[in-house]
C-alpha positions as CSV (number, residue, x, y, z in Angstrom):
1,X,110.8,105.1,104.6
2,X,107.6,106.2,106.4
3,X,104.8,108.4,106.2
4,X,105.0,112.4,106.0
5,X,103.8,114.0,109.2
6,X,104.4,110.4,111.5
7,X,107.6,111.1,112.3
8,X,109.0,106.9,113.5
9,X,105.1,106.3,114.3
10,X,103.9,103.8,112.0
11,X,100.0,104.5,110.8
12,X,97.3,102.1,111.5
13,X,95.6,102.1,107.7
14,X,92.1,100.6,107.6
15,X,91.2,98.8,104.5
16,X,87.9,98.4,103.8
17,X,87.4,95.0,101.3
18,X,84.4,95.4,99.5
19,X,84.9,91.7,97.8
20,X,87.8,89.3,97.4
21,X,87.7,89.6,93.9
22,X,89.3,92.8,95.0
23,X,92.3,92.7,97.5
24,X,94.3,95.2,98.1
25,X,97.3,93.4,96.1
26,X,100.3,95.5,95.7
27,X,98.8,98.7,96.7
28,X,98.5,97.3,100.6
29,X,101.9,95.4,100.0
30,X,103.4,99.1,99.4
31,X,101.3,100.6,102.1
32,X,103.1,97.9,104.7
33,X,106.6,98.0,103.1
34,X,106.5,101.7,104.0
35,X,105.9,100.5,107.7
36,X,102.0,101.2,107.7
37,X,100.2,98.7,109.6
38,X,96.6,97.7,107.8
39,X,93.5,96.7,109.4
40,X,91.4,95.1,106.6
41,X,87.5,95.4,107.1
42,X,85.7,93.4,104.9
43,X,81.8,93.8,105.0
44,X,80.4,92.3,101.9
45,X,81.6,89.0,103.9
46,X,79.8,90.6,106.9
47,X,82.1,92.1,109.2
48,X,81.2,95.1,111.1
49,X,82.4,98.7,110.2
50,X,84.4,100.5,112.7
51,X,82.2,103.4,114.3
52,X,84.6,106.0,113.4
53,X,88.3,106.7,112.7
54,X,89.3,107.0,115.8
55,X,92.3,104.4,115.6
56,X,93.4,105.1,112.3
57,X,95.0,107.8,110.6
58,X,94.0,107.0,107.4
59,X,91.5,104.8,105.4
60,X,91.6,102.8,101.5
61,X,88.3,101.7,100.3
62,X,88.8,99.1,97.6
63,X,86.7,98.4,94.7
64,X,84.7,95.6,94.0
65,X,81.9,94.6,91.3
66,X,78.9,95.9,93.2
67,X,77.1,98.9,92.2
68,X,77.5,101.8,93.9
69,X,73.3,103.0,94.0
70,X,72.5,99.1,95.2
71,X,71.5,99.9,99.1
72,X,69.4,97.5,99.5
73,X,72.0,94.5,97.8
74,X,75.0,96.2,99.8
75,X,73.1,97.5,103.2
76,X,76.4,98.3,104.9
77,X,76.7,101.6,101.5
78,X,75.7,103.8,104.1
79,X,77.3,103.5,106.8
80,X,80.4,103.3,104.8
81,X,79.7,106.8,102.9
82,X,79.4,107.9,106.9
83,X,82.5,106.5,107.9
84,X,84.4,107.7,104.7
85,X,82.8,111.1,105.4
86,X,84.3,111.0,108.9
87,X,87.7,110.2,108.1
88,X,87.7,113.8,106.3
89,X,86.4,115.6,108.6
90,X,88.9,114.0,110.9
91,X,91.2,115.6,108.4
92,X,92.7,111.8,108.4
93,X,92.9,111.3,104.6
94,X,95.9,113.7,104.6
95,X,98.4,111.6,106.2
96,X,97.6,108.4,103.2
97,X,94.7,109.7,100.8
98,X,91.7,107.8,100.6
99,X,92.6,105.0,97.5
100,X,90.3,106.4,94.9
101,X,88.2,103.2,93.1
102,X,85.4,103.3,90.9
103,X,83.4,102.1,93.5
104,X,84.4,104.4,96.9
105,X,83.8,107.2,94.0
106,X,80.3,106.4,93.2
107,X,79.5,105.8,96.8
């Protein structure tokens, strides 16, 4: 098993936990049975956002029951949107997709 274009490298994944009513479950439990190693960022529970992508080759946003257009509730929305915005231009998503949520897809 592994990932297509890693050849026996196995990709660091960052997980971004947006609450822990909403782990990553089986999805993440796939991810690592395929030899992907996670780093799980959660900032609802106030843990700081990486500045950029540059350790990881790819990045899951998981949902949660926040809503997407509350900034000021959820200050770190921004700086997420800019990190997720990153990670394409990085041209990262390609190697494992960004995890489409309802949440990552109304931020």
């Amino acid at each position: 098993m592994g990932f297509p274009g890693m050849g026996a490298r196995a990709p660091q994944i960052l997980v971004i936990q947006n609450s822990d009513q909403a782990p990553g479950g089986n999805f993440c439990r796939s991810l690592e049975r395929h030899g992907a190693r996670l780093s799980i960022c959660a900032p609802s529970m106030g843990e700081i956002l990486p500045p950029g992508p540059d350790n990881h080759q790819g990045l899951v946003v998981l949902g949660g029951p926040q809503y997407a257009g509350d900034d000021i509730g959820q200050p770190y929305f921004a700086p997420l949107m800019y990190l997720m915005r990153d990670f394409e231009a990085a041209g990262k998503p390609d190697i494992v997709p960004e995890k489409s949520t309802c949440l990552k897809e109304g931020l």
